[in-house]
PAPATI-872248 format. One record per residue: residue in one letter; y, x, z of N, C-alpha, C in turn. Coordinates in pm, whole numbers, plus 50000, padded with zeros to 5 digits. Example, Ala and Ser with C-alpha at 12.3 -4.5 7.8 and 13.67 -1.06 7.14 Angstrom:
// PAPATI-872248
a494315131950780495505123050780496705132050780
s497755128550708498945136750714500035129050787
This chain:
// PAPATI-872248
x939253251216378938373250016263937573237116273
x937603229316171936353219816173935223223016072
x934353216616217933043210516167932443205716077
x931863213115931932033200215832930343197615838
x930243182215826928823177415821928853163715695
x927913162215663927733153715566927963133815629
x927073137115756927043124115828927283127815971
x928363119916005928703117716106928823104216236
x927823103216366927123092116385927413091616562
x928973081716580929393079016668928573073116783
x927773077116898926913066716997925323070716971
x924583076817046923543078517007922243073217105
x922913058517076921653047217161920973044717052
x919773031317066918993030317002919213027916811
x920943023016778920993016116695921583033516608
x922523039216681922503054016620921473061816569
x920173063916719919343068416626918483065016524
x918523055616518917553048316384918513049116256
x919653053116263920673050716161919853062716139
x920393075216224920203090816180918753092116144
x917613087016173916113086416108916083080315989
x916723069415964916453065215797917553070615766
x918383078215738919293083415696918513102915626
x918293102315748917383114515720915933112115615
x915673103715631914393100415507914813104015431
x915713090115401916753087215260917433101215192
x918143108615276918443120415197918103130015279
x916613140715268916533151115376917293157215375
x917923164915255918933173715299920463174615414
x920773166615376922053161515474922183165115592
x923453175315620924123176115737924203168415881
x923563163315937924223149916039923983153516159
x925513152216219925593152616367925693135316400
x925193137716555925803130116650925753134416755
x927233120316785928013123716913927983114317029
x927643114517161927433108217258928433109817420
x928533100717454930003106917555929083109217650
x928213109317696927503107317852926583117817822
x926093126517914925213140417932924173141317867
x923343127617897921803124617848921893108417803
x920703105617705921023093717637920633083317686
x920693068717679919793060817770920883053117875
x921943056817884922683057318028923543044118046
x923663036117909923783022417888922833011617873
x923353005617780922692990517695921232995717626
x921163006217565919993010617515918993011017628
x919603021617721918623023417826918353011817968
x918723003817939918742990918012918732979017961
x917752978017832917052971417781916202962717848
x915942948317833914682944017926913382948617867
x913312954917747912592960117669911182949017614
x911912940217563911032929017497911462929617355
x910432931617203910152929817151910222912217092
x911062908517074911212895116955910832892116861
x910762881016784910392880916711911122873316607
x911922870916636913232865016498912682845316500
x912502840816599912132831116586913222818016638
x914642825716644915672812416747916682812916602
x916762824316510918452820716438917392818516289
x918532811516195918572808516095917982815515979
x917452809915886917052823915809918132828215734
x919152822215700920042828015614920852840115701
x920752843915845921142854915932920732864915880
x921702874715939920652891115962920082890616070
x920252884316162919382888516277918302883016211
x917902871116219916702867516186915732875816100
x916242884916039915252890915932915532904815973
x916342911416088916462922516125915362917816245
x914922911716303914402908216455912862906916373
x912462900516316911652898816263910832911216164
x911642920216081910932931816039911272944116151
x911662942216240912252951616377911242955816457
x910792940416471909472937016561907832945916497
x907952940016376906762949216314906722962416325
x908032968816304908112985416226907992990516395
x908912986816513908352987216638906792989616687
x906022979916680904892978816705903962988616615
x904372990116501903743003516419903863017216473
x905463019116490905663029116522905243030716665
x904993024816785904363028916918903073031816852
x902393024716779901003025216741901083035816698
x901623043516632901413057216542901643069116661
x902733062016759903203075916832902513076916965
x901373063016959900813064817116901593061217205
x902593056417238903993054617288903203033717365
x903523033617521903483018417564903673005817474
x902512997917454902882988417366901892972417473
x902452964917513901482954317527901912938817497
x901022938017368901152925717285901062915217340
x901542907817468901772896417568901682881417489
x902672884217395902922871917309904312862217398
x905092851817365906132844617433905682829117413
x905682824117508905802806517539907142803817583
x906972796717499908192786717474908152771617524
x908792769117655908392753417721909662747717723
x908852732817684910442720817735910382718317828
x911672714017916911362710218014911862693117975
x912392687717914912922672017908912772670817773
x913062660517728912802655117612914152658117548
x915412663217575916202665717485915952684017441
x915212688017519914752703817476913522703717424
x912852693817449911302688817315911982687617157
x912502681417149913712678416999914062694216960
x914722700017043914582717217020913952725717017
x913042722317053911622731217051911682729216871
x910562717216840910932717416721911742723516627
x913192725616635913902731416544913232746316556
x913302753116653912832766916677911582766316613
x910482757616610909072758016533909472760116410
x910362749416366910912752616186911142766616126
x912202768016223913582785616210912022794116184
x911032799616274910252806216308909422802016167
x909042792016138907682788615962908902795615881
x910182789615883910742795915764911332813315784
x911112818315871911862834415919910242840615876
x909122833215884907862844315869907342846115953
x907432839516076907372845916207906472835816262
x904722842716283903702831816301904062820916473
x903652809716447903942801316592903082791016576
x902672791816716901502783816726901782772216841
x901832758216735902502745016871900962743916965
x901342741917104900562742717169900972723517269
x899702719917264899782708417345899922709317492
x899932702217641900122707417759899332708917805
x897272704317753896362712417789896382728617717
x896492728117578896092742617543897612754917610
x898432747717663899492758117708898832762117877
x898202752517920897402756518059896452765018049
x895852764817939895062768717909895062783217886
x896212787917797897272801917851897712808617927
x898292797317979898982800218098898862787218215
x898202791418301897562780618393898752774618462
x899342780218517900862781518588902072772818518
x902262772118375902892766918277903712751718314
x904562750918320905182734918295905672734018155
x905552722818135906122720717988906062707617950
x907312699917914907322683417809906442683117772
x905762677717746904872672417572904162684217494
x904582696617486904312708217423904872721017421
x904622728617377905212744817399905022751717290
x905652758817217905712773817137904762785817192
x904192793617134903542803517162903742813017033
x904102823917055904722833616969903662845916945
x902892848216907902492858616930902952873816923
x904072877616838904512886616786905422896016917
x905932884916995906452892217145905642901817187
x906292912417198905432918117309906602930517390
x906552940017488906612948017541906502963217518
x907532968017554907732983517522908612991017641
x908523004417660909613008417703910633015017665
x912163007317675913373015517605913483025317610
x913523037417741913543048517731912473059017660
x910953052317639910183063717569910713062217437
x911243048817355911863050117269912693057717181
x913713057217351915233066517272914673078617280
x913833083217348913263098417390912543101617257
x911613094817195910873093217069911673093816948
x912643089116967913643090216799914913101016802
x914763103716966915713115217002914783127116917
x913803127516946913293137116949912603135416765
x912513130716696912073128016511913523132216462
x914673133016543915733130416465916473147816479
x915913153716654916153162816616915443176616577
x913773170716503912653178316498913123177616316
x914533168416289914483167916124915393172616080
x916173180216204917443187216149919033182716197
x918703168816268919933164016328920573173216438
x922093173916430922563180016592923023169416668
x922783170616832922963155516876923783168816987
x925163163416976926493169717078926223157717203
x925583158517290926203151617459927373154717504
x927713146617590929233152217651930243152017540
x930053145217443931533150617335931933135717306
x932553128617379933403114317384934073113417272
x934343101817152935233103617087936613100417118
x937333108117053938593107117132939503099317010
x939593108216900940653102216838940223102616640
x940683090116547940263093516419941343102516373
x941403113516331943033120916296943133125816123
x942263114616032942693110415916941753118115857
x941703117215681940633120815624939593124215652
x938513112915747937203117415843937323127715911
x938093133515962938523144916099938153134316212
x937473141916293937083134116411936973137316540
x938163138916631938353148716792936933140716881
x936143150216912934633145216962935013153017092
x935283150217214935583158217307936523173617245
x936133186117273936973196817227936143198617085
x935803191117038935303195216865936233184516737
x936433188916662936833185916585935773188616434
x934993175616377934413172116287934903165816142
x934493172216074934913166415948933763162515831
x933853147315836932333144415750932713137015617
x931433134815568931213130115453931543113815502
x930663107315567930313096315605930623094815774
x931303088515829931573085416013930583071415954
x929653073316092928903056216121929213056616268
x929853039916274930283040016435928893033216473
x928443038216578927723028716663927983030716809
x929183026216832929773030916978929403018417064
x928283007817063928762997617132929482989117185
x929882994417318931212981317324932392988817321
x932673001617299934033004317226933933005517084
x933002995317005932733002416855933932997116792
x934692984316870935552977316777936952988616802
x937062993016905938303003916926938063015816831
x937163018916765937123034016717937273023016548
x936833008616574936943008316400938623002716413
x939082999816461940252996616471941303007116413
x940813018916496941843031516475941853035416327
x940423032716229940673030216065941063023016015
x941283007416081941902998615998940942989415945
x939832990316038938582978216042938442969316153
x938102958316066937802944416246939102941816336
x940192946916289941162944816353941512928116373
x940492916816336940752906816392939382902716453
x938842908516525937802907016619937862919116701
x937592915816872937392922316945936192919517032
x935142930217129934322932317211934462926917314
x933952917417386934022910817482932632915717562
x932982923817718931242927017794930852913217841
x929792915517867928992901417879927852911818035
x927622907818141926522915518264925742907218265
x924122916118238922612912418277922002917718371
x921672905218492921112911118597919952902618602
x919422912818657917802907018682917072908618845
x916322905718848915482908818988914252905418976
x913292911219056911852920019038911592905119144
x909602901819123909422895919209908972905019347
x908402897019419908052906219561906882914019488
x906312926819566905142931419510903762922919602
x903002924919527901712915519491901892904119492
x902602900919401902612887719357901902883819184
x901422875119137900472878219006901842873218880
x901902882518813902692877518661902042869318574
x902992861018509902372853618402901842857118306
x900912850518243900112859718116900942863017999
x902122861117989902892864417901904202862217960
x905472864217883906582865017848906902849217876
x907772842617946908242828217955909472822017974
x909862815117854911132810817843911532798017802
x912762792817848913012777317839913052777617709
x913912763317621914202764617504915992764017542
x916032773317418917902782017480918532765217430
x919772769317427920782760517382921402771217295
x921162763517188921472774217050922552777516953
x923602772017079925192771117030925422781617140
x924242790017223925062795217234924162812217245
x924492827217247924172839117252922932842217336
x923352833417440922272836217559920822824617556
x920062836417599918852823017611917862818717730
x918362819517858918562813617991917502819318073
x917662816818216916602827918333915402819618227
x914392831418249913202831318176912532845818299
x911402846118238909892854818287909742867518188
x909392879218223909542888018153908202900018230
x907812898418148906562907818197906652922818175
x906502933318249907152943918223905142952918204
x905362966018146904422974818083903982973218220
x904562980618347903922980518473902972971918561
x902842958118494902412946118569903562938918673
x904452940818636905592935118676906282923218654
x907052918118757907372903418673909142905418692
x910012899618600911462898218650911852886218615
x913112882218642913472872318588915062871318556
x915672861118497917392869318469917072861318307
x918132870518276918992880318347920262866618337
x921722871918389922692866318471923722862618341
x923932869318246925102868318145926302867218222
x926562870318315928012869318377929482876618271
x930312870818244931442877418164931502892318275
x931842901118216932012911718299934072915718320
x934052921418420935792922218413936072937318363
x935632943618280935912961318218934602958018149
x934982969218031934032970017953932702981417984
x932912987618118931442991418163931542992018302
x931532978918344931402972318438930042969318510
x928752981418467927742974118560927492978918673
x928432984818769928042987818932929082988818990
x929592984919094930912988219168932322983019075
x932842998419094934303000519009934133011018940
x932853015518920932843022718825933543023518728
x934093033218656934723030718531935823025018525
x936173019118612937203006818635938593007918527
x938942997418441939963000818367940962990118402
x942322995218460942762981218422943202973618328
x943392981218217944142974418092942922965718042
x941532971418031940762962418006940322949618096
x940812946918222940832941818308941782931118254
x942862935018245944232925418211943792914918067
x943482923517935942772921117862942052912117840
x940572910217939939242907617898940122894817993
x940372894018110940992875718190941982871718112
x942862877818008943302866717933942552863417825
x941432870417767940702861917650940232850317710
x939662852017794938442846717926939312831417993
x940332837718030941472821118054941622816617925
x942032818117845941982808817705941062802917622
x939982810617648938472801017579937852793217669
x938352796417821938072788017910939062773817904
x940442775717878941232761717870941302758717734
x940882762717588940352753117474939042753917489
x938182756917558936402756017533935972756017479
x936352768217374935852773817293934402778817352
x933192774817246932142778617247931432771317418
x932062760317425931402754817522932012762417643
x932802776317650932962782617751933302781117895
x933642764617917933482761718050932142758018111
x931012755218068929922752118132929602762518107
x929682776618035929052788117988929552791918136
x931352795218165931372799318288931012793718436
x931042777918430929962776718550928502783018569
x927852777918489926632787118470926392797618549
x927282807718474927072819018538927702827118619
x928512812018682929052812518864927162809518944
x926352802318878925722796118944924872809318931
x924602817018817923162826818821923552837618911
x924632835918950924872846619064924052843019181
x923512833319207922832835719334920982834019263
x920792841819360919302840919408918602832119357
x918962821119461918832804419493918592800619369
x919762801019292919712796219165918902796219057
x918622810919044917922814818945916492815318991
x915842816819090914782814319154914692798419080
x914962787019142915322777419078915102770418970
x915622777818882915672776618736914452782618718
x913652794018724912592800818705911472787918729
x911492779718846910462774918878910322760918838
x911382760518730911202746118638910482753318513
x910092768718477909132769718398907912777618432
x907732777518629906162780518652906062774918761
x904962769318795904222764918925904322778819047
x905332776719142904902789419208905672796519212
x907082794919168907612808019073908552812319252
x908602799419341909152802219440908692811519537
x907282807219538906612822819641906242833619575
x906892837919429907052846919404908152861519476
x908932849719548910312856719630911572862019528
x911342870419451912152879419444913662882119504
x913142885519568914112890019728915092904519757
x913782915619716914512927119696914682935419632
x914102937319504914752947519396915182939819257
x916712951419284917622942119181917022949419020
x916862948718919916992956618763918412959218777
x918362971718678919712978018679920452971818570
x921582969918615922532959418531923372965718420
x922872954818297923372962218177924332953418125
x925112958618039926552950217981925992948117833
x926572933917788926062933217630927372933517591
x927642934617440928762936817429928862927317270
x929402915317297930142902617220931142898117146
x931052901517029932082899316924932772887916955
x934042887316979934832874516953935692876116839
x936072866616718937062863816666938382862316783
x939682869516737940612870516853941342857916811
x941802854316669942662842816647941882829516712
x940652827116669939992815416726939432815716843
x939152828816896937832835217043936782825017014
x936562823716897934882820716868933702830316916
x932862830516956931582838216986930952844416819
x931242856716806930302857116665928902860516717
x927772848616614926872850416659925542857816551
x926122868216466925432873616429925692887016364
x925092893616333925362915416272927142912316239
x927372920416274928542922816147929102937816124
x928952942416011929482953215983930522958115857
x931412962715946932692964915835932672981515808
x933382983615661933762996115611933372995615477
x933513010215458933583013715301932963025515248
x932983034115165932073047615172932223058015259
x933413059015307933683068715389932993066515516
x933633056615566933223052515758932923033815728
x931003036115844930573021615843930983020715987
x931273006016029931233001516202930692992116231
x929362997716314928402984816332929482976716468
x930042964316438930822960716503930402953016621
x928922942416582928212930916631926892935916626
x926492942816679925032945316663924102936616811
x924382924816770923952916216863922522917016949
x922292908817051920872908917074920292900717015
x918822901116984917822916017073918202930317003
x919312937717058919482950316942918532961516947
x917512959317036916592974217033915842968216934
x915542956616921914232949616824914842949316698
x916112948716683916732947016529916852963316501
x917052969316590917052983216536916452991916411
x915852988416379914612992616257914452984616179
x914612974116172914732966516044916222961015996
x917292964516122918762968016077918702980215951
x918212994116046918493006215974917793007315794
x916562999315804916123000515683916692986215575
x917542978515606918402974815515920012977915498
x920212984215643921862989415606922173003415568
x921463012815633922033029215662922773028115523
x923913038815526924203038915383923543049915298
x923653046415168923353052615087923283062114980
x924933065014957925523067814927925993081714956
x926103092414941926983101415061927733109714981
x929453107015032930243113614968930113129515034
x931193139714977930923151114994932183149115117
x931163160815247932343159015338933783171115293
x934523161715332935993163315330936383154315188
x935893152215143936203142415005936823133015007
């Protein structure tokens, strides 16, 4: 017998449940399950968040990110405010270190006046003045809108609105297979909805595939590692980061101030070899293995997306040394900070490539039609786009399930 539900909501990390909360506004009545393969939620990318708050201030305004990161950030900071939930408004500096990342700074000052997103140029007394510790070219960015949260009270917080509104959230029920007219094998259940929304992360492009979506783009993992400084050592007064290189996803070891009084630094972007690849052999697949080194050899020998200095790189953030290093071309000090022995737990991002070109897509993308949506690219920062994703995409529409 199946299951019939109105909405049906593949992955129930941060970008699922915010689907199933404005979804539930939008039409209270409505049926909606979701389905999650792992026991308890949190156990990925959601829950291994560096849990920083953005502010839509690096992409374009004509993006979705930019205007998902940017109203993400607000509805965030409201909603801890309403729920009592960790919030500390740090703010982000933004330093050059040479005069060809001063020229970039700038552009990012622009992106940020035209995204909405307040920024305040700071000279290299008033950035000391911030932040005493600070190096910086000529000048620095100061963001105020950054700030700090924690991912897990989050997912726990919308776990819990989503199923205080009528949602059923199945753990343990993996999707297995699409078996036609929205029938959907969820571990031993079999569902039949109005609406399938994938938000499977980095298998989202395999489940949209099996409908006959995105079949010319695939998920590429991407590993973020981080490491803690020594304890008693003093954090910076805020959030601190180079200026990225903006051709490309990542935006380089930086300072990250955690709710605890904590400092980290990272994370690593290493290509990962399986698509949940963050400990051991966990998981270990080989077909995705075989897979992911031939995309990986071919964008490496056309260089595509810069991908040979992308993969030195992050031959180099593998060590310590390195990234220590790099940290301390944006603080005075950053070396007897140590961070020596505790690693952050390593999370996988998961990276749209175009397969004909293996271009990097670098912004939302979502394919489908009334039946089934697939958030395909739900890029970073995706906990911060989360909420101002859901309140311009969820759909709207809802056919009758089995229809």
């Amino acid at each position: 017998m199946n299951q019939s539900v109105d909405y049906l909501i593949i992955g129930a990390g941060i970008i699922g449940l915010t689907v199933a909360r404005a979804l539930q506004q939008r039409d209270p009545g409505a049926r909606l399950t979701l389905i999650d393969k792992e026991p308890r939620l949190g156990q990925h990318a959601s829950g291994r968040n560096s849990g920083v708050l953005h502010s839509g201030i690096y992409d374009s305004a004509e993006s979705l990110k930019a205007r998902f990161t940017r109203d993400g950030n607000a509805a965030w900071q409201a909603y801890c405010t309403e729920r009592g939930l960790p919030l500390e408004r740090c703010g982000k500096l933004i330093v050059a270190r040479d005069a060809k990342e001063h020229a970039r700074l700038a552009t990012l000052e622009q992106r940020g006046r035209v995204n909405g997103v307040e920024v305040q140029c700071l000279d290299e007394t008033e950035t000391r003045a911030l932040e005493p510790r600070a190096r910086t070219f000529g000048h620095a960015l100061f963001v105020p809108s950054t700030a700090s949260v924690d991912p897990m009270q989050l997912l726990a917080a919308q776990q819990a609105d989503v199923i205080a509104a009528g949602a059923t959230l199945l753990c343990n029920h993996p999707y297995r297979a699409h078996l036609g007219d929205n029938r959907i094998q969820a571990g031993s259940e079999r569902l039949q909805a109005g609406t399938v929304i994938n938000c499977a992360g980095i298998y989202a492009d395999r489940i949209a595939h099996d409908v006959g979506f995105g079949q010319a783009d695939s998920l590429l993992p991407f590993k973020g590692l981080y490491r803690y400084a020594d304890p008693g050592t003093e954090p910076p007064r805020t959030h601190l980061y180079p200026v990225p290189d903006l051709r490309q996803p990542f935006l380089g070891v930086h300072f990250t101030r955690t709710l605890d009084g904590r400092t980290k630094i990272g994370p690593t972007a290493l290509p990962a070899l399986w698509r949940e690849h963050s400990a051991g052999l966990s998981r270990f697949r080989f077909s995705e293995l075989l897979e992911i080194a031939r995309r990986e050899l071919f964008m490496f020998a056309t260089n595509r997306n810069d991908f040979r200095a992308l993969a030195r790189q992050a031959r180099r953030k593998q060590r310590r040394s390195y990234r220590v290093a790099e940290a301390a071309t944006l603080l005075h000090g950053a070396e007897a900070m140590g961070f020596h022995h505790q690693r952050g737990r390593p999370g996988i991002r998961a990276q749209l490539v175009e397969r004909k070109t293996n271009r990097l897509v670098m912004d939302f993308v979502i394919k489908g039609d009334a039946k089934s949506v697939h958030v395909l690219n739900a890029v970073s920062p995706t906990l911060t786009c989360a909420r101002g994703f859901c309140r311009d995409r969820a759909p709207r529409d809802r056919p009758a399930a089995g229809s």
